[in-house]
mmCIF file of the N, C-alpha and C atoms, coordinates in Angstrom:
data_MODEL
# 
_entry.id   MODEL 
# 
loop_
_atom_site.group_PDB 
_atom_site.id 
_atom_site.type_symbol 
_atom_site.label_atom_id 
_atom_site.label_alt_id 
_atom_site.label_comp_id 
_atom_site.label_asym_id 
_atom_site.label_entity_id 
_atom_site.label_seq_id 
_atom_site.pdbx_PDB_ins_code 
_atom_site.Cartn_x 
_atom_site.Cartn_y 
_atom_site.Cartn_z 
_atom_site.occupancy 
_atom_site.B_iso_or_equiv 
_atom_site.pdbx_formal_charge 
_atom_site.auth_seq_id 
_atom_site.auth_comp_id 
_atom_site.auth_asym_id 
_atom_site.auth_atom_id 
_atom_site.pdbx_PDB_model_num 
ATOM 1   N N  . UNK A 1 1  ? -30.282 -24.245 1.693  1.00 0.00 ? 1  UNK A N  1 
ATOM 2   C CA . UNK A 1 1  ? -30.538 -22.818 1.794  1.00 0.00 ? 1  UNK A CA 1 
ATOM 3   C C  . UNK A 1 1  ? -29.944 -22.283 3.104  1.00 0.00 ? 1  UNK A C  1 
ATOM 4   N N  . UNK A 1 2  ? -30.244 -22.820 4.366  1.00 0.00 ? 2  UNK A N  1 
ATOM 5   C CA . UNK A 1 2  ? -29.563 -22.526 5.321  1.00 0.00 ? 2  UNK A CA 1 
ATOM 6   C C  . UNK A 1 2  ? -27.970 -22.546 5.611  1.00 0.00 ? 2  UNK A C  1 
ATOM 7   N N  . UNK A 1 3  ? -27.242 -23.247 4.777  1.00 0.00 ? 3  UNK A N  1 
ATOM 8   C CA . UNK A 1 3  ? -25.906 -23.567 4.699  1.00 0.00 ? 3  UNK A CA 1 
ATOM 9   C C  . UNK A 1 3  ? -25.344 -22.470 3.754  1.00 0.00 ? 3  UNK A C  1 
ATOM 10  N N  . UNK A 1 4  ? -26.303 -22.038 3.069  1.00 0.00 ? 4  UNK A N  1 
ATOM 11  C CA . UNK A 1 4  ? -25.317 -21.146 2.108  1.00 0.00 ? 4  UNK A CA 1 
ATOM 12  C C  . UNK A 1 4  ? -26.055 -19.642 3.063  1.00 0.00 ? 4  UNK A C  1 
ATOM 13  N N  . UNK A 1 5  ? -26.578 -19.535 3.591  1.00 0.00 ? 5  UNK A N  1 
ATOM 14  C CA . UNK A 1 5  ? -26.602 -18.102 4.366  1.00 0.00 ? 5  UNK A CA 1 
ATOM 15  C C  . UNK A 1 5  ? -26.375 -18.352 5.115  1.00 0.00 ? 5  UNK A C  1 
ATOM 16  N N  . UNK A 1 6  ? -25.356 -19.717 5.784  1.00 0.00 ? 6  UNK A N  1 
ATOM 17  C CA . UNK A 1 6  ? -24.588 -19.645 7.284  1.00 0.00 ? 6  UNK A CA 1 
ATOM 18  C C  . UNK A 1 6  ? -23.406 -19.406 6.616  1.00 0.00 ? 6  UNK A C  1 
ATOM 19  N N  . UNK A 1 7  ? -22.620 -19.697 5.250  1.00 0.00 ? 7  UNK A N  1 
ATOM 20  C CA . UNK A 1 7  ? -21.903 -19.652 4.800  1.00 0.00 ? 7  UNK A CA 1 
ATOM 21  C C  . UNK A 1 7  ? -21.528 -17.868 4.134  1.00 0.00 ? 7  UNK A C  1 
ATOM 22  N N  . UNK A 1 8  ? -22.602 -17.200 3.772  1.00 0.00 ? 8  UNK A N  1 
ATOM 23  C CA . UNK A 1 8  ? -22.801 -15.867 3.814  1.00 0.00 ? 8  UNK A CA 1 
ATOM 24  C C  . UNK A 1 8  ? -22.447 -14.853 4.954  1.00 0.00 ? 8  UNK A C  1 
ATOM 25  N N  . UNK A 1 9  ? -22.680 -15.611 6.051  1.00 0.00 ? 9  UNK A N  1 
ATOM 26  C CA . UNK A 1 9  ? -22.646 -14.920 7.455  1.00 0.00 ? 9  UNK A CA 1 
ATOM 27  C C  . UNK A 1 9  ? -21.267 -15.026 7.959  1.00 0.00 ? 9  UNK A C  1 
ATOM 28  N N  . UNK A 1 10 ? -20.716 -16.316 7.751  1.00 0.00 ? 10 UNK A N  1 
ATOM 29  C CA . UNK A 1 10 ? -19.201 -16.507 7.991  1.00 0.00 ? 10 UNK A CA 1 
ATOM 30  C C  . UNK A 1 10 ? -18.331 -15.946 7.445  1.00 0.00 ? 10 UNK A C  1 
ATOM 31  N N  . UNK A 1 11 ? -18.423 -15.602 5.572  1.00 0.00 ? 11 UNK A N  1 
ATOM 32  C CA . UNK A 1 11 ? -17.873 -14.477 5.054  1.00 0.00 ? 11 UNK A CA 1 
ATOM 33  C C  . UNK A 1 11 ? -17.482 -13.292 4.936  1.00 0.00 ? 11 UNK A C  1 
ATOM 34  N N  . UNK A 1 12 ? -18.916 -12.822 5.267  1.00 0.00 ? 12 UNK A N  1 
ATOM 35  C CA . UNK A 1 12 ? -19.117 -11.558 5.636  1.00 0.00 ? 12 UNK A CA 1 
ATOM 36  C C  . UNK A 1 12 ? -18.377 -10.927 6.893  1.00 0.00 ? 12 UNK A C  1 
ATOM 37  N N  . UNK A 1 13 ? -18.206 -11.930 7.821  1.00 0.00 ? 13 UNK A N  1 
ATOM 38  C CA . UNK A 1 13 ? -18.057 -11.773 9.424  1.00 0.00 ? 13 UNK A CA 1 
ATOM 39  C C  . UNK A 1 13 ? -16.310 -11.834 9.036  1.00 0.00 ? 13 UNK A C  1 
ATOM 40  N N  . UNK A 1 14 ? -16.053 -12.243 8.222  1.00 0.00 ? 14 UNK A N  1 
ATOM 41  C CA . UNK A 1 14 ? -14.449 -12.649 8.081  1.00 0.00 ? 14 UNK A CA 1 
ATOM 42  C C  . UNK A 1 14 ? -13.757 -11.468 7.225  1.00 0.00 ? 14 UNK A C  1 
ATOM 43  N N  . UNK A 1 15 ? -14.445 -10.945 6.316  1.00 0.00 ? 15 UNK A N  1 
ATOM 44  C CA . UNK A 1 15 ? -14.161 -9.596  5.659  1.00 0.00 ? 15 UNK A CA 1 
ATOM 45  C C  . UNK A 1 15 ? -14.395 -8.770  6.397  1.00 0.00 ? 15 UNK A C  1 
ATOM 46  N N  . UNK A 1 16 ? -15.075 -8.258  7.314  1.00 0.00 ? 16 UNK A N  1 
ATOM 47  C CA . UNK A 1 16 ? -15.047 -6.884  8.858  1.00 0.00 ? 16 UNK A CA 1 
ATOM 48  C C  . UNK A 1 16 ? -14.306 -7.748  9.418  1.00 0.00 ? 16 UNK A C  1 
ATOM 49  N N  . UNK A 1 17 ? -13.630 -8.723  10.043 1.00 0.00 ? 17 UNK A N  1 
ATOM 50  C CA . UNK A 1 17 ? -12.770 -8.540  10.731 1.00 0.00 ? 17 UNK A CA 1 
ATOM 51  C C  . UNK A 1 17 ? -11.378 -8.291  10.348 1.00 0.00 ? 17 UNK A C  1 
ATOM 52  N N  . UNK A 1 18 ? -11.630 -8.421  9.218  1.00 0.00 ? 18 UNK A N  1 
ATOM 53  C CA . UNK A 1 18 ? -9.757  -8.361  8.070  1.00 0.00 ? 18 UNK A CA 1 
ATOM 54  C C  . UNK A 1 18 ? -10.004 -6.634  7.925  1.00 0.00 ? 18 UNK A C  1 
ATOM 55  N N  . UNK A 1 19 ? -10.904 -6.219  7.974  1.00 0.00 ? 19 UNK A N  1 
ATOM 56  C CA . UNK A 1 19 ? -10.895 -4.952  7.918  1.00 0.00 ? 19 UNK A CA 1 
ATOM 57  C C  . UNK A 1 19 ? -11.143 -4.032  9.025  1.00 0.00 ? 19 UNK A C  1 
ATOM 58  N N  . UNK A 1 20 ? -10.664 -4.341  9.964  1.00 0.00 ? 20 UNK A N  1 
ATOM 59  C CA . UNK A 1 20 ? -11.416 -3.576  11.136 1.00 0.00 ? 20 UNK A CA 1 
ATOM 60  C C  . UNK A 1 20 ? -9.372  -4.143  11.489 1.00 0.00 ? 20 UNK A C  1 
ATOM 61  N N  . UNK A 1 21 ? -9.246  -5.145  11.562 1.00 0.00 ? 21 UNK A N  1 
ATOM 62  C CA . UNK A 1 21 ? -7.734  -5.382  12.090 1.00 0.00 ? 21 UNK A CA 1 
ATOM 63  C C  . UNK A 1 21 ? -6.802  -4.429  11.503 1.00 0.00 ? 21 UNK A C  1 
ATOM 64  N N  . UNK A 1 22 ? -7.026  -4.101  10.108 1.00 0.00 ? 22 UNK A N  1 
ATOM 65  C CA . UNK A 1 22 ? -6.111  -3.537  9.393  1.00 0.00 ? 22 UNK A CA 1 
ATOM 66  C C  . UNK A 1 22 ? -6.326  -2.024  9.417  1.00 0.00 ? 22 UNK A C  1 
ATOM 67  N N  . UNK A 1 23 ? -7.354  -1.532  10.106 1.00 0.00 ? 23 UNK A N  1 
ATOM 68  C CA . UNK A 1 23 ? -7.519  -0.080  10.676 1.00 0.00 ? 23 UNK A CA 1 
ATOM 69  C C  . UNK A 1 23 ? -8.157  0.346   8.898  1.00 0.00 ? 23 UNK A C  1 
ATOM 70  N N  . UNK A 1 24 ? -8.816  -0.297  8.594  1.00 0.00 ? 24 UNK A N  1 
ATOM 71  C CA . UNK A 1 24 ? -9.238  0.604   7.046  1.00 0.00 ? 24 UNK A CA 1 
ATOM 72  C C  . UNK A 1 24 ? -10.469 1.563   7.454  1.00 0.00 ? 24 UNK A C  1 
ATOM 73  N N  . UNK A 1 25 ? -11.275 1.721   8.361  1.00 0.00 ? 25 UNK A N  1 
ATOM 74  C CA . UNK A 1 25 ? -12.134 2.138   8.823  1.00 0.00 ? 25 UNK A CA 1 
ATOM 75  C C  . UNK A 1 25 ? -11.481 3.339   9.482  1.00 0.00 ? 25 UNK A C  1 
ATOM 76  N N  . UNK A 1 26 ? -10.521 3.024   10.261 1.00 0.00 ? 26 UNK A N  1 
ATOM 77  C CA . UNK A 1 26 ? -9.720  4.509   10.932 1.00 0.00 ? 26 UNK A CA 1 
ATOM 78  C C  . UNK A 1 26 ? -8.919  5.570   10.135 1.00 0.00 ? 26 UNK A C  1 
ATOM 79  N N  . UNK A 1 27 ? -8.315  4.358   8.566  1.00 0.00 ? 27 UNK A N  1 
ATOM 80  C CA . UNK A 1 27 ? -7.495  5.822   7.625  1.00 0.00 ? 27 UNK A CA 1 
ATOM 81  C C  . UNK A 1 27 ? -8.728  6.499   6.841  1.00 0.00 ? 27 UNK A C  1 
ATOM 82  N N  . UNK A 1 28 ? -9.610  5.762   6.617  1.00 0.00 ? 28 UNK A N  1 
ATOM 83  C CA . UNK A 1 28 ? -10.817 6.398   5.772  1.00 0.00 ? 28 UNK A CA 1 
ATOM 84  C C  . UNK A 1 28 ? -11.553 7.622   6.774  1.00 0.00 ? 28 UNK A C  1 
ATOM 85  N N  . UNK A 1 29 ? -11.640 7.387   8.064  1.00 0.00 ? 29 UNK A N  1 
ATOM 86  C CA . UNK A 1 29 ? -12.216 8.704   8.916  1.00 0.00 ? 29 UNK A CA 1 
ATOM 87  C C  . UNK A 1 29 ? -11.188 9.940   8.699  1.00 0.00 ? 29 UNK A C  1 
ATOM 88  N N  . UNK A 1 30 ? -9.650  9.252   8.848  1.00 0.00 ? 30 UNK A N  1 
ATOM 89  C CA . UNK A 1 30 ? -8.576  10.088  8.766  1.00 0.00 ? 30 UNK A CA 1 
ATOM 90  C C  . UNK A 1 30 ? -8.401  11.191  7.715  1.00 0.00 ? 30 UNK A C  1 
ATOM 91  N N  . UNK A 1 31 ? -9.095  10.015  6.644  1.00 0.00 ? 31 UNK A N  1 
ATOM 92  C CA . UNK A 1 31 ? -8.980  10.791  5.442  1.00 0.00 ? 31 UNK A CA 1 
ATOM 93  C C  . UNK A 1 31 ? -9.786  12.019  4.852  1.00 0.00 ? 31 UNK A C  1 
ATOM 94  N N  . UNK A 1 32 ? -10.720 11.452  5.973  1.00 0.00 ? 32 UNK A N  1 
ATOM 95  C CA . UNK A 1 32 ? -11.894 12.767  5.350  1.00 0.00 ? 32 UNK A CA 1 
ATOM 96  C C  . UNK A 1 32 ? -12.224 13.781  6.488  1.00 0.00 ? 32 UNK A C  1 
ATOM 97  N N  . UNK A 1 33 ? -11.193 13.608  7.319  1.00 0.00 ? 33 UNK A N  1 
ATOM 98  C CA . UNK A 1 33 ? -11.854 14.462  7.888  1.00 0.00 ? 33 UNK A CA 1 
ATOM 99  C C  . UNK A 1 33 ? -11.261 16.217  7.667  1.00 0.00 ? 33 UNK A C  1 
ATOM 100 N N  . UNK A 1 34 ? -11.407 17.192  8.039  1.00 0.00 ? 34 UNK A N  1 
ATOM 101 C CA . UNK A 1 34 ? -11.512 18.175  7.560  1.00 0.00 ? 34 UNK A CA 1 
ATOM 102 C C  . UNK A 1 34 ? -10.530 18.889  7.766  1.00 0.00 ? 34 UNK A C  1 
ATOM 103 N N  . UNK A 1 35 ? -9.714  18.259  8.927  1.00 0.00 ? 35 UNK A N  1 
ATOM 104 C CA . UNK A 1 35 ? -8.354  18.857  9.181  1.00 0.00 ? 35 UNK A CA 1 
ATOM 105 C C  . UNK A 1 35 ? -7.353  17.973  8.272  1.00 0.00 ? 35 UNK A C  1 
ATOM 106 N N  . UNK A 1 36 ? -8.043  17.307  7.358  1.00 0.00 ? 36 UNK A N  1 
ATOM 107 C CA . UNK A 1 36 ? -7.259  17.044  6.301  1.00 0.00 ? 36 UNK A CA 1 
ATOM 108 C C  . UNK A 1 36 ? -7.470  17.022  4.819  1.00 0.00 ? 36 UNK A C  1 
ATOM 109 N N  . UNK A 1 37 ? -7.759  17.998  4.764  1.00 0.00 ? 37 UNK A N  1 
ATOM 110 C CA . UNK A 1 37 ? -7.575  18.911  3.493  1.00 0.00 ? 37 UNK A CA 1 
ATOM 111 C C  . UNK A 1 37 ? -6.062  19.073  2.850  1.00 0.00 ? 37 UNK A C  1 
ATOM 112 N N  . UNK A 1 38 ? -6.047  18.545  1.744  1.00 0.00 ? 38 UNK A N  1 
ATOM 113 C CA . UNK A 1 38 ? -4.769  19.342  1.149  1.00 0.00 ? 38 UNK A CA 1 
ATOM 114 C C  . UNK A 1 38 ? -4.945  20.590  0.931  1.00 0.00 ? 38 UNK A C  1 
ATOM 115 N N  . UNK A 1 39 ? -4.346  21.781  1.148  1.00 0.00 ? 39 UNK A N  1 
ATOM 116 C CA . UNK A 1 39 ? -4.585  23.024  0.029  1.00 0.00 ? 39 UNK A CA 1 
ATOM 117 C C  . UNK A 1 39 ? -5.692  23.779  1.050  1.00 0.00 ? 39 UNK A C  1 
ATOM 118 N N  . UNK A 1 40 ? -6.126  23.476  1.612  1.00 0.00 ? 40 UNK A N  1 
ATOM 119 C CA . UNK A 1 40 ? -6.908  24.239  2.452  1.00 0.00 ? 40 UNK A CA 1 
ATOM 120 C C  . UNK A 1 40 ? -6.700  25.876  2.875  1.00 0.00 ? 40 UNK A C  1 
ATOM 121 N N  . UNK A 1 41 ? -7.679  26.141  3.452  1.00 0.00 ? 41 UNK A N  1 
ATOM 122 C CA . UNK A 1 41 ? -7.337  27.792  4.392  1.00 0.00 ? 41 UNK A CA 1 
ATOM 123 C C  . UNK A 1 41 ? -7.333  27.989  5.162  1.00 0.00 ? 41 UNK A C  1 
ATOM 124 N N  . UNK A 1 42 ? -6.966  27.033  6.040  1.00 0.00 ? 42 UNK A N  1 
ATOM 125 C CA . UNK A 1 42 ? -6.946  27.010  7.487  1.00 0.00 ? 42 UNK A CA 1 
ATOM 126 C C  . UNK A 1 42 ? -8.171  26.883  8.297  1.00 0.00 ? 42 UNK A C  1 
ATOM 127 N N  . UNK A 1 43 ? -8.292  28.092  9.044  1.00 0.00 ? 43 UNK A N  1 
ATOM 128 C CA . UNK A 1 43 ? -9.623  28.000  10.140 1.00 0.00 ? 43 UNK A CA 1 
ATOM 129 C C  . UNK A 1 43 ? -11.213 28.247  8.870  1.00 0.00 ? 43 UNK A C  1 
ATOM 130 N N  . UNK A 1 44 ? -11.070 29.150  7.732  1.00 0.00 ? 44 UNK A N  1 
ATOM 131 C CA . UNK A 1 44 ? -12.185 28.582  6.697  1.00 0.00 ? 44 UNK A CA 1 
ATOM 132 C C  . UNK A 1 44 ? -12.769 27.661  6.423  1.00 0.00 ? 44 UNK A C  1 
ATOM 133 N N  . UNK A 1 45 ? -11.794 26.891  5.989  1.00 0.00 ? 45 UNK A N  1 
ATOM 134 C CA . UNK A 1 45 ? -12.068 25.098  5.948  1.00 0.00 ? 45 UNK A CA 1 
ATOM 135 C C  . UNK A 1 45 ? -12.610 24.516  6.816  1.00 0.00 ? 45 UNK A C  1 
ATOM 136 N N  . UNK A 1 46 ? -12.101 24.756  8.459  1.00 0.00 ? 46 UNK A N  1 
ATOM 137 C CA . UNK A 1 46 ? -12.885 24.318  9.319  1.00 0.00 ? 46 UNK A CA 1 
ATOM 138 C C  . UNK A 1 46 ? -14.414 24.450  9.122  1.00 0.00 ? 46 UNK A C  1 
ATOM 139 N N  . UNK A 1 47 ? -14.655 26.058  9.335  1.00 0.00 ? 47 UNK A N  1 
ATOM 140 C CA . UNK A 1 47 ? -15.933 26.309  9.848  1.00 0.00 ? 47 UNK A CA 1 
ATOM 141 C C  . UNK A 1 47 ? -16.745 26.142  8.230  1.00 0.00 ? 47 UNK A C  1 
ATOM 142 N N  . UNK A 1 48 ? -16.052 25.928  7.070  1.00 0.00 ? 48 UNK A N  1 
ATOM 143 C CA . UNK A 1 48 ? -17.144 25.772  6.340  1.00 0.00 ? 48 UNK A CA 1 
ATOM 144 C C  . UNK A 1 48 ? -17.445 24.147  5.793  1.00 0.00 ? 48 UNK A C  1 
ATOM 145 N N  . UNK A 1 49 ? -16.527 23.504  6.267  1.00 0.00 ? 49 UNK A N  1 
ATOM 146 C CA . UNK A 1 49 ? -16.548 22.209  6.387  1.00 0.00 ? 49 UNK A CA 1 
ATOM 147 C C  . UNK A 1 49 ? -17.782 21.692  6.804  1.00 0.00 ? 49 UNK A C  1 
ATOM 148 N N  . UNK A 1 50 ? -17.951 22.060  8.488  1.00 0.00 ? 50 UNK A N  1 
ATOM 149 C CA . UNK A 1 50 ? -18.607 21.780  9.465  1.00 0.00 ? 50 UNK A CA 1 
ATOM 150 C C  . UNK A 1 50 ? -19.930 22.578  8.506  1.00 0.00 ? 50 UNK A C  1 
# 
């Protein structure tokens, strides 16, 4: 039991770091954030974003 949730922990720990290297956490903020809107209205979007 302990080997397979040290083995859980090592996994886990190995998938955030493959993902934290590869910036997937930084295009996903990128992506949503509000100054990136396709199609937007400019300063609208902002303030109704927010």
């Amino acid at each position: 039991m302990v080997t397979a949730a040290f083995l859980c922990v090592i996994v886990a720990g190995a998938a955030l770091w493959r993902a934290l290297s590869s910036e997937l956490f930084v295009a996903h903020g990128l992506a949503s954030a509000s100054h990136h809107l396709a199609g937007a209205a400019g300063w609208i979007a902002d303030v109704l974003v927010f």
